[in-house]
The first five atom37 places (N, CA, C, CB, O) and aatype in JSON, in Angstrom:
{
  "aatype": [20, 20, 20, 20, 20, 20, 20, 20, 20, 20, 20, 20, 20, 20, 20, 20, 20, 20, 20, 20, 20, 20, 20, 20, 20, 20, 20, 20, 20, 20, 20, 20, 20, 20, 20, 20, 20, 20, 20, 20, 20, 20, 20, 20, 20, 20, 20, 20, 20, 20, 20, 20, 20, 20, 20, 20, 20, 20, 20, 20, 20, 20, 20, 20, 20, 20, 20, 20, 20, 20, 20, 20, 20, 20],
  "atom_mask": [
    [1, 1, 1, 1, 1],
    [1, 1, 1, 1, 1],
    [1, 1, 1, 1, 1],
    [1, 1, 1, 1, 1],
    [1, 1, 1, 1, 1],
    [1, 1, 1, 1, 1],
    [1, 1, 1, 1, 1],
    [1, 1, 1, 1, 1],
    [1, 1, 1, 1, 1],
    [1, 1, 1, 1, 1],
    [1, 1, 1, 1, 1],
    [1, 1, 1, 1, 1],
    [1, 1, 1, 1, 1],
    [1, 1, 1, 1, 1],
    [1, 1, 1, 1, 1],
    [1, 1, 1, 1, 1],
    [1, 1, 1, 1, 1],
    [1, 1, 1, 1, 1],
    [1, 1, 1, 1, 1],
    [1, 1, 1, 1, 1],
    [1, 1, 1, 1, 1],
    [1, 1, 1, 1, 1],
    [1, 1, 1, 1, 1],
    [1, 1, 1, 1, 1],
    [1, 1, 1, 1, 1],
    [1, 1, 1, 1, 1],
    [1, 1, 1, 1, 1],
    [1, 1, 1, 1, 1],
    [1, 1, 1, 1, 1],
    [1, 1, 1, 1, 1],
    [1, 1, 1, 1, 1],
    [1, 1, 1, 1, 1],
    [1, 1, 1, 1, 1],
    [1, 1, 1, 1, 1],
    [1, 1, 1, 1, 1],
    [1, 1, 1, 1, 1],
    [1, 1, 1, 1, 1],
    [1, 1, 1, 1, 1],
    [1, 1, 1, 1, 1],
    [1, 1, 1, 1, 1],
    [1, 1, 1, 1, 1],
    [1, 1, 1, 1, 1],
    [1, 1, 1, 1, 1],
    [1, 1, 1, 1, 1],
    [1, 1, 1, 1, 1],
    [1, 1, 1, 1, 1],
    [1, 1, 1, 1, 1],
    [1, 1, 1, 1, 1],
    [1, 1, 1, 1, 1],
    [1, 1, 1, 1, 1],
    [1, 1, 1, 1, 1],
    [1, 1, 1, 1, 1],
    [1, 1, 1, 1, 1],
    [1, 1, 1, 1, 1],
    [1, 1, 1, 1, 1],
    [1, 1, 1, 1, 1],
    [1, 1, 1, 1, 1],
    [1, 1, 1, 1, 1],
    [1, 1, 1, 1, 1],
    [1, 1, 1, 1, 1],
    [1, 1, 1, 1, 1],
    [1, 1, 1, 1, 1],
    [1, 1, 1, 1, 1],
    [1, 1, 1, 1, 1],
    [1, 1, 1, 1, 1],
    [1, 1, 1, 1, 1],
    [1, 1, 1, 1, 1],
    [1, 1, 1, 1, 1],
    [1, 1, 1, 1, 1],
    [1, 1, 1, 1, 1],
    [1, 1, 1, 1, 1],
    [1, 1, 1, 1, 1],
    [1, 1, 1, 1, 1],
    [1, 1, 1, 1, 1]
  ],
  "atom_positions": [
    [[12.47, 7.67, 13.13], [11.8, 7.01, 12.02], [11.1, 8.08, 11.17], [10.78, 5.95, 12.54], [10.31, 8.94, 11.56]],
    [[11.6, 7.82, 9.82], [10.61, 9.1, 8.97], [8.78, 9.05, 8.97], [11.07, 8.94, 7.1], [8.13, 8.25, 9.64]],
    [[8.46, 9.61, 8.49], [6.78, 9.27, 7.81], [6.91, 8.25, 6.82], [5.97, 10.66, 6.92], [6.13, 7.3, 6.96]],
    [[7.86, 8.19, 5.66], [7.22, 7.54, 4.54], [7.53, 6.38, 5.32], [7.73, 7.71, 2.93], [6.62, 5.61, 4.99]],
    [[8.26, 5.76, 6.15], [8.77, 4.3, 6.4], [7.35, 4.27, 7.73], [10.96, 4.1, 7.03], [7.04, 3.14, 8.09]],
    [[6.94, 4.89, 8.08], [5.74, 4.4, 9.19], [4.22, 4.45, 7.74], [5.5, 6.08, 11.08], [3.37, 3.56, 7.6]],
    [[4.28, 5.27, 7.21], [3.44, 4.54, 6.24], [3.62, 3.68, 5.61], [3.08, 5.0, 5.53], [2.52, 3.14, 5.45]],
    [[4.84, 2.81, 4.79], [5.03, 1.71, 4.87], [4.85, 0.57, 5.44], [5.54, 1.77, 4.86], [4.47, -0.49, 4.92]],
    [[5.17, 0.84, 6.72], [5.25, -0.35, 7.64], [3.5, -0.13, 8.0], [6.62, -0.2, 9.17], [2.92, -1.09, 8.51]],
    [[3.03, 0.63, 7.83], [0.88, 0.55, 8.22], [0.74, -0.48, 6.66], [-0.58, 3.04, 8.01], [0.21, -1.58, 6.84]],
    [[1.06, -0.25, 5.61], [0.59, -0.67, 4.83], [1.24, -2.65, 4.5], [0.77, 0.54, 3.86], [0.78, -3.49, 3.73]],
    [[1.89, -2.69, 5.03], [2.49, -3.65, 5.26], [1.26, -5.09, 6.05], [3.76, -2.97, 6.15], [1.26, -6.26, 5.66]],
    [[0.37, -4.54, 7.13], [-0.26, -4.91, 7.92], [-1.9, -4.77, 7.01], [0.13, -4.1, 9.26], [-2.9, -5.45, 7.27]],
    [[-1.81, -3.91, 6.12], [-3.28, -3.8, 5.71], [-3.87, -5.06, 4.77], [-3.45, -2.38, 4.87], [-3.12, -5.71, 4.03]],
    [[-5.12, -5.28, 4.87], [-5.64, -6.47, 3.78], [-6.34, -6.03, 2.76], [-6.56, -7.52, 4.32], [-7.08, -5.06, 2.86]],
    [[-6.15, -6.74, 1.62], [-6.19, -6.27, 0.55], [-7.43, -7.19, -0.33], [-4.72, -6.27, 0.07], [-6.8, -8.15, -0.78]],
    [[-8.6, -7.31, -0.69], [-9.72, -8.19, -1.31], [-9.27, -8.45, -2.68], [-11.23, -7.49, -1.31], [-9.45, -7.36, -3.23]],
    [[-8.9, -9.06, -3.36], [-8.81, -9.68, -4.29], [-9.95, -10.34, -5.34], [-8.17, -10.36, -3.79], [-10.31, -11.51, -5.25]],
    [[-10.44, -9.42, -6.34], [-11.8, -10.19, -6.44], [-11.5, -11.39, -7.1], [-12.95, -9.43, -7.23], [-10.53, -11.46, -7.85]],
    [[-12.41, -12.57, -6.84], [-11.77, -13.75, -6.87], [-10.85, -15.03, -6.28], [-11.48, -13.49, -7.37], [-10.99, -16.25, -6.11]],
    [[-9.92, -14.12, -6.07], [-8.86, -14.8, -5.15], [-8.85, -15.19, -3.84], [-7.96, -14.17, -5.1], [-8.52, -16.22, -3.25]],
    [[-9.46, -13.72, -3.41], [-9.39, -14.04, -1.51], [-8.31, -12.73, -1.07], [-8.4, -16.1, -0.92], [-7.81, -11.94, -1.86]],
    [[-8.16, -12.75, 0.1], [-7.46, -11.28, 0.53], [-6.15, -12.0, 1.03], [-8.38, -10.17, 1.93], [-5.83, -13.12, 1.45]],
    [[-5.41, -10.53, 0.7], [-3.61, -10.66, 0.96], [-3.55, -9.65, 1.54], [-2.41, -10.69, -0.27], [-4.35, -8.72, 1.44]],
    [[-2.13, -9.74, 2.55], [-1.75, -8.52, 3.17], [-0.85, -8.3, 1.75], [-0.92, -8.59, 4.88], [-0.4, -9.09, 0.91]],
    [[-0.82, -6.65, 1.91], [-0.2, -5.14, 1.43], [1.35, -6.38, 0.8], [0.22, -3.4, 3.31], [1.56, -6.78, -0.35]],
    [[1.8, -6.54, 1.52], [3.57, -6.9, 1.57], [3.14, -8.32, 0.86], [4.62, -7.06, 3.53], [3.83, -8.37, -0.16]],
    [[2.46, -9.29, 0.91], [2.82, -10.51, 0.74], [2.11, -10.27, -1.13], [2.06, -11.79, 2.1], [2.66, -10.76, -2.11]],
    [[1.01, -9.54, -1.18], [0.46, -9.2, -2.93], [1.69, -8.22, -3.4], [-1.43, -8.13, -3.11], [2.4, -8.44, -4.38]],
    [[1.76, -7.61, -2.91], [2.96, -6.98, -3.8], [4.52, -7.76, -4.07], [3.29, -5.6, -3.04], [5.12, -7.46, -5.1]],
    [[4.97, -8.5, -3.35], [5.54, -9.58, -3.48], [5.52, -10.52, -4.95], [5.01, -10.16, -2.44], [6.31, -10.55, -5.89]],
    [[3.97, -11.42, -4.62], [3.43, -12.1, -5.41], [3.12, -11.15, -6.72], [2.34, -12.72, -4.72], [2.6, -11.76, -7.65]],
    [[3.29, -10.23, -6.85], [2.69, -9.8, -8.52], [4.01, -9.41, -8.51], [1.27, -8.47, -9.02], [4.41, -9.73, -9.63]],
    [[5.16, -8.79, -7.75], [6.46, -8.84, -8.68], [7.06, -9.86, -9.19], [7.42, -8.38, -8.16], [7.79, -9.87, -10.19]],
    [[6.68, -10.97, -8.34], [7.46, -12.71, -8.82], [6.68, -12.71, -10.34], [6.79, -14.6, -7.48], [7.34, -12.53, -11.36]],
    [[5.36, -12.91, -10.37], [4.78, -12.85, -11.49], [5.16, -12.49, -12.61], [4.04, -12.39, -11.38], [5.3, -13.14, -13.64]],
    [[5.41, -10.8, -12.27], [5.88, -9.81, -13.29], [7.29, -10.16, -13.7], [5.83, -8.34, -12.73], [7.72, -9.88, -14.82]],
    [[8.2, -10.95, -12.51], [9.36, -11.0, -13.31], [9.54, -12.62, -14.03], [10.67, -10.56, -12.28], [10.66, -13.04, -14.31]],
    [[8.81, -13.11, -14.18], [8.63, -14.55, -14.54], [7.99, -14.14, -15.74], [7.78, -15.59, -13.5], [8.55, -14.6, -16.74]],
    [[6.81, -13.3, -16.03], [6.62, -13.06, -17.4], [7.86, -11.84, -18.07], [4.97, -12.52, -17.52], [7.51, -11.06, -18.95]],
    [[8.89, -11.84, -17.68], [9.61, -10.9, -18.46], [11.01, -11.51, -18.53], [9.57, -9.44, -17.84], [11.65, -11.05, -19.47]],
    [[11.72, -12.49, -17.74], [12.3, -13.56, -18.34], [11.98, -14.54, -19.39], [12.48, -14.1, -17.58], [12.79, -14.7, -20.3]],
    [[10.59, -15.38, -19.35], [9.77, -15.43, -20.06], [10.06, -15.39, -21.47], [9.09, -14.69, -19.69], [10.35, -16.24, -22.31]],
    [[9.83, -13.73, -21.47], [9.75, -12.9, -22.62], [11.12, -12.84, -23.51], [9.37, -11.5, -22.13], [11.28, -12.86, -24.73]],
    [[12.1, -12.77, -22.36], [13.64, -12.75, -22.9], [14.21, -14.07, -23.51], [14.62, -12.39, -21.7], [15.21, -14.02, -24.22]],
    [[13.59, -15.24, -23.22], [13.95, -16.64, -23.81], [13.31, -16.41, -24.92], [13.52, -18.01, -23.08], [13.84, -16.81, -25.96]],
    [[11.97, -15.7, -24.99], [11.31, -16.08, -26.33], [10.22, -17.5, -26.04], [12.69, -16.48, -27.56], [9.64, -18.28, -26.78]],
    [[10.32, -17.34, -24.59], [8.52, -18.37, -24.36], [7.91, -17.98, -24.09], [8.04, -19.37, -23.59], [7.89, -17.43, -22.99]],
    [[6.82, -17.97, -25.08], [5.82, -17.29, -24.77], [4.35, -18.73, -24.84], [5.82, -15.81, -25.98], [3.33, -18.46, -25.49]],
    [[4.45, -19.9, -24.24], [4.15, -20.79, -23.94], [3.85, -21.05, -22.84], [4.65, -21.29, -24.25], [4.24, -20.19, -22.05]],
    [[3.0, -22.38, -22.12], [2.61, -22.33, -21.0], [2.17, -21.39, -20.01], [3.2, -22.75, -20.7], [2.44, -21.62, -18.83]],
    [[1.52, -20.35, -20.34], [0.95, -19.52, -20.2], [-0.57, -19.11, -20.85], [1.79, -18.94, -20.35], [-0.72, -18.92, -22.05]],
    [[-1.97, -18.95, -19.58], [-2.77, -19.22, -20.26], [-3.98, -18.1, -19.9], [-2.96, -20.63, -20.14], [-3.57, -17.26, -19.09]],
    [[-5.1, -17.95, -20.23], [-5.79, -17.09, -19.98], [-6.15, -16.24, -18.08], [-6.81, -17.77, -20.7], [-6.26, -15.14, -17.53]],
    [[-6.18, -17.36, -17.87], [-5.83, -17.99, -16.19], [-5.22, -17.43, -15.34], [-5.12, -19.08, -16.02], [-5.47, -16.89, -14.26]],
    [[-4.25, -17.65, -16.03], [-2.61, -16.97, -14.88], [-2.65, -15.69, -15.26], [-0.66, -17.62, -15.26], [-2.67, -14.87, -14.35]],
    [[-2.66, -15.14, -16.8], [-3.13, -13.51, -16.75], [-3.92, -12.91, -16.02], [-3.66, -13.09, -17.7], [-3.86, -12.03, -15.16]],
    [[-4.97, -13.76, -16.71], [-6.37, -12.98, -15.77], [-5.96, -12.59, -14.13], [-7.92, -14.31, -15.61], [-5.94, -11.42, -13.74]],
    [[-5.57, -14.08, -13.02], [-4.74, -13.68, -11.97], [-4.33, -12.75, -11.44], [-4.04, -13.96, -12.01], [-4.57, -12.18, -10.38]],
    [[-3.21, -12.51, -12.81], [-2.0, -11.28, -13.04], [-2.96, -10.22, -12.89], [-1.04, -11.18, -14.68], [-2.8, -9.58, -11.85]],
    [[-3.81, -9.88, -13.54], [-4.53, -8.69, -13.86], [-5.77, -8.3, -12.67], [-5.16, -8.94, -15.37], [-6.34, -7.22, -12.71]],
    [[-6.06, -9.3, -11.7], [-7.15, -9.06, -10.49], [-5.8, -8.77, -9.96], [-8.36, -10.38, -9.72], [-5.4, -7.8, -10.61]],
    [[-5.12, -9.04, -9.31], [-3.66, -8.44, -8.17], [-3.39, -7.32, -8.74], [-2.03, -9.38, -8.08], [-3.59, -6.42, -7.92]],
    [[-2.96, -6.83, -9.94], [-2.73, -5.56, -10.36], [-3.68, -4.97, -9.57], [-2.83, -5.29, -11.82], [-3.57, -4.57, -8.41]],
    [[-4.69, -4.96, -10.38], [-5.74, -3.92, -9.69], [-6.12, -3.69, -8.63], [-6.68, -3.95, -9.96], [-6.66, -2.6, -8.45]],
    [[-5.97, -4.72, -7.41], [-6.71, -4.77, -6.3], [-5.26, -3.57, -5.65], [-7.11, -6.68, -5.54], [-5.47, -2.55, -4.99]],
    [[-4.06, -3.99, -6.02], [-2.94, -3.03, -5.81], [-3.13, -1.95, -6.23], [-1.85, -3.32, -6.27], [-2.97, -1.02, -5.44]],
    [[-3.54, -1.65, -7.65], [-3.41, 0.02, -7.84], [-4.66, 0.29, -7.13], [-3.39, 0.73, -9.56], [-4.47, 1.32, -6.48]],
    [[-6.23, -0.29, -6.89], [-6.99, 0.31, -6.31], [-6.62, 0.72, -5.06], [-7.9, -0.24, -6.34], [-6.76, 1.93, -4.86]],
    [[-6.13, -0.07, -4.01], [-5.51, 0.41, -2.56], [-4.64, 1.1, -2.85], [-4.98, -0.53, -1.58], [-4.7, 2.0, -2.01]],
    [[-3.6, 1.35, -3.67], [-2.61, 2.54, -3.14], [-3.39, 3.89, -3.98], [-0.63, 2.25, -3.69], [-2.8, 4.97, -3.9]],
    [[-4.21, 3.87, -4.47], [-4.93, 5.0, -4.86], [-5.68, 5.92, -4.1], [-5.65, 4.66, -5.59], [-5.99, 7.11, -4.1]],
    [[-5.88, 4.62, -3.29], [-7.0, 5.23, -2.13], [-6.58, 5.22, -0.55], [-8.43, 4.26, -2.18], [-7.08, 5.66, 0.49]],
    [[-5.24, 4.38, -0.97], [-4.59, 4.76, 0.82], [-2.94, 5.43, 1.07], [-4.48, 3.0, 1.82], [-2.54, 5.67, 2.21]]
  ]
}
């Protein structure tokens, strides 16, 4: 087994605070903000830019961060 795949698999298991939300493991938030990310970029490709509201960004934008803050720092 290499290093990068055993640091993977640690980070996989780690919890992650969400301000607001509540905590996610590593694997299941990164998950959830790619579904996100690719739902606003289909979205984008129909040309709806509807049903979509301050809310679900904002969301979008606490998971970002709580992600770039942990892999910054682990």
């Amino acid at each position: 087994m290499k290093l990068k795949d055993l640091l993977i698999e640690k980070k996989k298991d780690d919890t992650i605070q969400v301000r607001g939300l509540g905590t996610y493991d590593y694997k299941s938030l990164s998950k959830k903000v790619g579904k996100m990310v690719d739902d606003l970029s289909k979205r984008n490709r129909k040309g709806n830019h509807t049903g979509l509201g301050k809310r679900q960004l904002g969301t979008l934008s606490a998971m970002w961060e709580a992600l770039a803050d942990y892999e910054e720092n682990h």
